[in-house]
N, C-alpha and C positions, 0 to 999 in steps of 0.2 A: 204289687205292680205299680209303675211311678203311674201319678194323678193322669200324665199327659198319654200313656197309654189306653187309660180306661176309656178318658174320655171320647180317645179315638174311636175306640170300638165300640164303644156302645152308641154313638153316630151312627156306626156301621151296620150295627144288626141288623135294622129293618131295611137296609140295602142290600144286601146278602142271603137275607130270610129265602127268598126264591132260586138263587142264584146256584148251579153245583158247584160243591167244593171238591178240588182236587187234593188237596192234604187238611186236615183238622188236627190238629191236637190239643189234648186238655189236661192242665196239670201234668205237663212230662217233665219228669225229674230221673236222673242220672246219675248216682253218688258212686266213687272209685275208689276201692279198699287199695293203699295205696302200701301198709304192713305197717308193722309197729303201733297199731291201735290210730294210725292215721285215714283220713278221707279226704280225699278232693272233690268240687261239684264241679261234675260236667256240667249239666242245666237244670236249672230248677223251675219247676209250674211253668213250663212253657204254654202258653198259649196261640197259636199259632191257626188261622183258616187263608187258606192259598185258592184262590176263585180257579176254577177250569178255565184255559184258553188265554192266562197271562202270563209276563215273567215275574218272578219275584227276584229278589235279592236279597239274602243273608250275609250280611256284615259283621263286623267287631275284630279287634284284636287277637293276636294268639294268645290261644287259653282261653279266649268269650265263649266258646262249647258249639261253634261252627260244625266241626267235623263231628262231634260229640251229636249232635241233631240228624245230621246226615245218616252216621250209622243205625243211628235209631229209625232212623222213617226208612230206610232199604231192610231194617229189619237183622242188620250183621251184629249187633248186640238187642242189649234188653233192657227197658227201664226197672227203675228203681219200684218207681209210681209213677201213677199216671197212665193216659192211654195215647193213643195216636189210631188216624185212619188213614190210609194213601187210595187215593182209587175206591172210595166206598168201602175196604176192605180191612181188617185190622192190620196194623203194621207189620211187614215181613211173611204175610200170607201169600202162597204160590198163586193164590188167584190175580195178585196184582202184580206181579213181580214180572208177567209175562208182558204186562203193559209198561216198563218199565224203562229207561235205559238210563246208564251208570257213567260217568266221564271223571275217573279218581283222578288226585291232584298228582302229578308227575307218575301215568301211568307207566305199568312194564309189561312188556308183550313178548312171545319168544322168540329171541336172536334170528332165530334160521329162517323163519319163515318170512314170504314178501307179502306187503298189502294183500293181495286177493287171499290166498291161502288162510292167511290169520282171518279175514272176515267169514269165509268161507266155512272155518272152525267154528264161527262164534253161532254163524247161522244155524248153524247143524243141532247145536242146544235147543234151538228155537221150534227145532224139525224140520227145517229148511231143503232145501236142496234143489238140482239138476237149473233148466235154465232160468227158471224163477228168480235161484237165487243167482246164477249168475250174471242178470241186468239189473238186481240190487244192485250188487258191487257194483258195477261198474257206473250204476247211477249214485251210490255215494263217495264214490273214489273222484269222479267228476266234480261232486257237490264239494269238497275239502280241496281241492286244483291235485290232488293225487293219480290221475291215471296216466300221465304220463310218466309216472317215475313208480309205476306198478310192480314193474320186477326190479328193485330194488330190495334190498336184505333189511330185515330190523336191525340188524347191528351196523348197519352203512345209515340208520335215517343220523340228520341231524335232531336237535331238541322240538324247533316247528315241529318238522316233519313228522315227528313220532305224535303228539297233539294233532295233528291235522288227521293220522288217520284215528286217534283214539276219539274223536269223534265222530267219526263215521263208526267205529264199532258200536257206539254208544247207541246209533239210530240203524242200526241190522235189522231191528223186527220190527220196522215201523211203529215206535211206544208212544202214549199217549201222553207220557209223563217223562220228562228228562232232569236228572239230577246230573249238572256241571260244577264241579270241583275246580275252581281256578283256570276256566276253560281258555283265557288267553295267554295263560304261564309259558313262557319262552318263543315265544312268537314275535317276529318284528314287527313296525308300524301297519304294514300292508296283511300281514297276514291275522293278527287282532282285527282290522276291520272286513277281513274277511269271514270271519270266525262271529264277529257280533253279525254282519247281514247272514249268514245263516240259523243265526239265534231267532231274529228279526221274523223270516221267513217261516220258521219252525211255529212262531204265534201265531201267524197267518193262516196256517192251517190248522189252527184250533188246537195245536198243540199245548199244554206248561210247561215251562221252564224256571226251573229252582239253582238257582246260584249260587254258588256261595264263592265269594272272591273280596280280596282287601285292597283291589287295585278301583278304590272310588270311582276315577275317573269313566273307566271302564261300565262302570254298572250304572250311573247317573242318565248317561241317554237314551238307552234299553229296559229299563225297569221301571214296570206297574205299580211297584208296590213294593217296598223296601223295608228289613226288619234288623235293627239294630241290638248286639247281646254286648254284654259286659258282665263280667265275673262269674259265667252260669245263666246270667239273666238277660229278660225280655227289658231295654231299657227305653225303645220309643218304637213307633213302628208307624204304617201309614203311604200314603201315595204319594210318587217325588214329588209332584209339585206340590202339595201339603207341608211335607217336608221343606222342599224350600222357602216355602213363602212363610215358615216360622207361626207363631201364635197369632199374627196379626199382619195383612198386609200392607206394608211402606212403598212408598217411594222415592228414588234415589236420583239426587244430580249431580255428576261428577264434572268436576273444573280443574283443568291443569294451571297452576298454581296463581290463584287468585289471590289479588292486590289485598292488603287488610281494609281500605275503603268498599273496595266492593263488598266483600267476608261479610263485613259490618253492616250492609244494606240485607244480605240474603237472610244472615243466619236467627234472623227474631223469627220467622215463621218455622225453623225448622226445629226436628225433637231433640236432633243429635247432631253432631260434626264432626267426622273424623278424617287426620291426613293421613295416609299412605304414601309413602314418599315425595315423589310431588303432586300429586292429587287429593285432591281435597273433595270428602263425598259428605254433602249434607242427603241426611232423611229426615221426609215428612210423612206427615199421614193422610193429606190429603192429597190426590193425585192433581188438583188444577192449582194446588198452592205450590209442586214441585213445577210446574211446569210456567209458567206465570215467573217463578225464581229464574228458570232457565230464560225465558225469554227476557229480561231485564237483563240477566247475565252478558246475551251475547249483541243488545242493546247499548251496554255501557263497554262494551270492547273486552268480554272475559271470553275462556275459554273454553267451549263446553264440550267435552269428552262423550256423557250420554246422560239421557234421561229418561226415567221410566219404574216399571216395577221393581221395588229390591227383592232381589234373588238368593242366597245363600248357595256356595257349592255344595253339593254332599260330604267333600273333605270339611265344611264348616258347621256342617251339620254335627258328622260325628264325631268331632272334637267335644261338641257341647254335650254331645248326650253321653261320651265317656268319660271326660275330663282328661287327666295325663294320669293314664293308669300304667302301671308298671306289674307284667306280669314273670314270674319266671319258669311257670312251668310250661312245658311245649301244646299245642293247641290239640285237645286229648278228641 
């Protein structure tokens, strides 16, 4: 496990010590007889504790062993080694499976049937039934902007539409635990942040939600807690804003393109300087020494774009912690 992982966690332990976990895993390893005397790793020595009542997110590239993790904690395969618990319970045990709901990545559902009907099936697994279950529906048909295009056919949804109700199937038996598989996949502007304020809302009431998605943007303003894989492995993990703010917090002044007189007045207190096109971002490490720069800046007539804490996107995050990995085989 890299240095920056441990160190995270073992911060963490006696924060967590009291805290319920809604997933734990220790040491989960996944190896795939692939023939010919070959093996691929799904994931190796996962370790992995998901607090009840937040979201996570699981990242990395295809082939980092996303989906590979997933099936493992619903229990649809088996590890190698290693254990796992979902819900107190060992991995893929019926006792937790019933607290559970599923949202695969490009679900399929049968042609013929409309919104209610397909929910109405899924409930019936659950033991559901009569008007109970018919102000479900129509309370998560509502929840996804689905009731009024109720009697519409599965083979008539567009790509949204099919997503918007595969989330709502996802949440049929009211689960305490939701695993979302690329839950904004094929959805326009509006209907992704329709789909994240239902996430949102889903934490609110004490619910987790487990992510997994490669769409960064997406998962950066949503997520508690973020876990990064590369090649099978655990390669940094931790809280966004932890995550963001890197090993040490800076401060950053950005100036649209400053004079080399001025440059030359700022840049002695500063640690670093770099341009981006026309912008020019000095970082310090003292917060009254960026700010002190900025005020001389727009004193001597520069131009100050912003100042304040340096932040990292998530997309800069996980560049660093994968580097430019190139994988070829599909995300197992």
């Amino acid at each position: 496990m890299p240095a920056g992982v441990q160190s995270r966690r073992a911060a963490r332990v006696r924060e967590v010590a009291d805290i319920a976990l809604a997933i734990r895993t220790e040491n989960l390893t996944k190896i795939y007889d692939v023939g010919w005397g070959r093996q691929h790793v799904g994931i190796e020595e996962l370790n992995l504790e998901v607090e009840t009542g937040q979201i996570f997110g699981l990242v990395g590239p295809n082939g980092s062993g996303k989906t590979t993790t997933l099936k493992l904690l619903l229990g649809l395969i088996f590890p190698t080694s290693g254990a796992g618990e979902v819900l107190g319970e060992p991995m893929g045990d019926p006792r937790s499976k019933n607290r559970v709901g599923y949202l695969p990545e490009g679900p399929y559902f049968y042609e013929h049937l409309n919104a209610p009907e397909l929910l109405r099936m899924y409930g019936s697994l659950f033991g559901m039934g009569g008007a109970a279950l018919d102000a479900r529906i129509q309370e998560l048909l509502e929840l996804v902007d689905m009731w009024d295009r109720r009697d519409y056919r599965i083979a008539d949804y567009s790509r949204g539409m099919l997503q918007r109700v595969g989330v709502a199937q996802s949440l049929i038996n009211n689960p305490d635990l939701l695993f979302f598989d690329e839950p904004t996949s094929g959805l326009d502007p509006i209907g992704a942040k329709d789909i994240r304020e239902v996430i949102l809302r889903l934490r609110g009431e004490g619910k987790t939600v487990f992510l997994c998605s490669h769409l960064l943007k997406e998962m950066e303003p949503i997520c508690d807690n973020i876990a990064i894989l590369s090649r099978g492995r655990l390669v940094t993990e931790g809280s966004v804003a932890e995550l963001l703010r890197g090993d040490r917090l800076r401060y950053r002044l950005e100036l649209r393109e400053p004079d080399e007189e001025l440059l030359a007045k700022l840049q002695g207190n500063a640690e670093e300087v770099l341009w981006l096109e026309e912008t020019c971002r000095l970082l310090f490490a003292d917060r009254q020494a960026a700010f002190d720069a900025a005020a001389q800046a727009e004193d001597e007539g520069g131009y100050v774009l912003a100042a304040g804490p340096d932040r990292r996107t998530l997309e800069e995050v996980f560049i660093d912690a994968v580097g430019e990995v190139s994988v070829d085989a599909s995300d197992l």
